[in-house]
N, C-alpha and C positions, 0 to 999 in steps of 0.2 A: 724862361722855362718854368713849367709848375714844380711844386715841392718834391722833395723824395717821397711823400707819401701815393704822391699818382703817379708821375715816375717811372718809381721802384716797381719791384716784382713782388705780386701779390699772390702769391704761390702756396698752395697748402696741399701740396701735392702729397699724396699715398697710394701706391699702385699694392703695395704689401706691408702688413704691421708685423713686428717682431722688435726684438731688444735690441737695441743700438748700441755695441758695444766698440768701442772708439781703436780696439785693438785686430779686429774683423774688418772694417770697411775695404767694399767691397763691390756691392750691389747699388744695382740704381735705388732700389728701397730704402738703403740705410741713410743715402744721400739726400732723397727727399725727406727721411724720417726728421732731418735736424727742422722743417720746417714746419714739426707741428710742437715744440719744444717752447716752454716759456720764457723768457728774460733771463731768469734764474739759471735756468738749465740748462740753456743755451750759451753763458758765461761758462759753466762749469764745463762745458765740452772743450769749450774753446781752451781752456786751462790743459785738463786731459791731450788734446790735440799736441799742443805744446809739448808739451812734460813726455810725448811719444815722441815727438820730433827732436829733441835732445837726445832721446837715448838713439833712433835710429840713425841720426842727422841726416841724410837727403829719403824722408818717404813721400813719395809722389802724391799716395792718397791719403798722407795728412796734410801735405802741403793745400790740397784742394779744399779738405772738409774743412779749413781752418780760413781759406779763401770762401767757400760759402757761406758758411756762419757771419763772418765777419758783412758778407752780401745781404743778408740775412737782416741786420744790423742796420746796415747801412738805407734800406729802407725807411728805416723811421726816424735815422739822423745821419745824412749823409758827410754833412762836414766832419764829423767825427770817424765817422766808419766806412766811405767812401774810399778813401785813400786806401787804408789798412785792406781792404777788399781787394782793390786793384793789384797791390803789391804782392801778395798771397796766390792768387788768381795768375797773376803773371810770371810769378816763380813755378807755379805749375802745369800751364802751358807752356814754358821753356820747356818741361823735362816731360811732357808729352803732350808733343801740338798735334798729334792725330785726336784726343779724347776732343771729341764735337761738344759734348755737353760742358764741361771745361773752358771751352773757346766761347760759347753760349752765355755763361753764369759771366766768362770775365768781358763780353758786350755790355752785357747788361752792369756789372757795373762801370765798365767809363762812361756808360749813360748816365750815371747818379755822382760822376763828378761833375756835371753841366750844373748842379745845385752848388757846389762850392767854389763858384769864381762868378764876379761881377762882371768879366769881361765877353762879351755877345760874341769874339771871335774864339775865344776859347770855349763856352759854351754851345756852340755851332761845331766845334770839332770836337769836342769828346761826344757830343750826342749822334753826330754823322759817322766816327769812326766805330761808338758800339753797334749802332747800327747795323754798319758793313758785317762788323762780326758775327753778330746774331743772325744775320741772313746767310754768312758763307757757313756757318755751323746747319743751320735749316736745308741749304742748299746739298751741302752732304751728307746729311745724315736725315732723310725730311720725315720716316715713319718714326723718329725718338717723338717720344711722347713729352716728354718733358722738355724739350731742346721745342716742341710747340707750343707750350702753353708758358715757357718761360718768354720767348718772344711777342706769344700775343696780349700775356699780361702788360709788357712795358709797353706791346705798341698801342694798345689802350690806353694808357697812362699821359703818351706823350701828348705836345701843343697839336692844334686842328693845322699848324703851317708845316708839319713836317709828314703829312698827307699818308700816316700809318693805321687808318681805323680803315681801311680793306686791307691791310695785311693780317689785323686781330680779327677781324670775321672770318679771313679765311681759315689762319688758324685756330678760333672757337667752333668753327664748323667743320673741320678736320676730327678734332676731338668729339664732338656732337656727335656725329654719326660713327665715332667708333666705341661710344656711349649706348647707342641704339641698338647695334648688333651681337651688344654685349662682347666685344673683344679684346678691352679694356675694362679695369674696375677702378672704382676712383670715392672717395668719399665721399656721402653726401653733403657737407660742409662745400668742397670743390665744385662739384657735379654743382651746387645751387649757387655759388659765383660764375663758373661757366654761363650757363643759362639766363643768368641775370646779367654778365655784359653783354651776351648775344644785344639780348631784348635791349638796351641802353642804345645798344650802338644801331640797332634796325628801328630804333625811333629815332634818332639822331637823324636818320636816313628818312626818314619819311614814311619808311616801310611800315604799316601799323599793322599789317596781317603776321607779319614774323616777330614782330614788337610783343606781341600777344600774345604769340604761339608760346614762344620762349620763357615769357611773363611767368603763363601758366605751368611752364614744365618746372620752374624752379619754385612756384606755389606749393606743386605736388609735394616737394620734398620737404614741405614745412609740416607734412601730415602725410606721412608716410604709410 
């Protein structure tokens, strides 16, 4: 399996900016918000998150914010922060297995427990069972925005044997075109890794007319 850094979920998702305040969550904004948050600051939430979770003892959505942070995390060192993900993540789909984006973020990480064991059968089933999850989340829920581009981030990421870069085009081009008709708004930081994996992945493919197209739509965004 590649590292947690290809992986992981490359996500800098902002559909709405506002103060993130760890006693409100709420919205799908405040969710993505922890994804634009530094090392620092994203420790300190996780603290906060905690320290809410003590006094309310079962809140659902700090159990979550505390599992994504931790997802968050786990990206850039999975043996460390993979497990803690899962476990968080898992206590919060126990206490609401309808939330799809939930069931999504915890796919996605027992895919980043495939980095923390040398064994090819265990690696083969945490990557197969996040998998499953991330698609039956997609499958129910397919206009969430985020529940798409958190999917097509890892299915980009993952090895060429596990035959997921047409699932990340479809879902790059999902989000693409609800980029075009302005239906969605997203930052240009996002908007120009979108575009840049299109292009990666339609040259991967041979494609060199959409290789280009794409090239140049994330060019635009470096001169705005």
């Amino acid at each position: 399996m590649k590292s947690a850094k290809t992986i992981g979920l490359r996500v800098f998702i902002v559909l709405a900016l506002g103060i993130f305040m760890f006693a409100g969550i709420s919205t799908a904004a405040e969710w993505q918000g922890l994804h634009d948050l530094d090392e620092k600051e994203l420790n300190k939430k996780i603290e906060e998150f905690k320290k809410g979770l003590d006094e309310t003892q079962d809140n659902y959505a700090l159990l979550k914010a505390i599992g994504i942070a931790y997802h968050i995390k786990a990206t850039e060192d999975a043996d460390t922060f993979a497990p803690k993900a899962l476990q968080w993540l898992k206590k919060a789909h126990e206490r609401n297995p309808e939330d799809t984006v939930t069931l999504c973020y915890l796919g996605g990480a027992t895919t980043l427990m495939a980095n923390t064991t040398w064994n090819p059968i265990k690696k083969s089933s945490y990557a197969n069972n996040g998998i499953a999850m991330m698609d039956k989340a997609a499958r129910k829920d397919p206009d969430n925005v985020s529940i798409r581009l958190t999917r097509a981030f890892n299915s980009k990421g993952m090895p060429d044997f596990l035959d997921r870069k047409n699932i990340a085009i479809e879902d790059f081009e999902y989000i693409a075109a609800k980029l075009q008709n302005n239906s969605i708004s997203l930052a240009p930081c996002l908007k120009k890794d979108i575009y840049s994996s299109l292009s990666e992945l339609y040259k991967e493919k041979g494609n060199d007319v959409k290789a280009k197209k794409y090239a140049a739509s994330a060019g635009k965004l470096d001169n705005p």
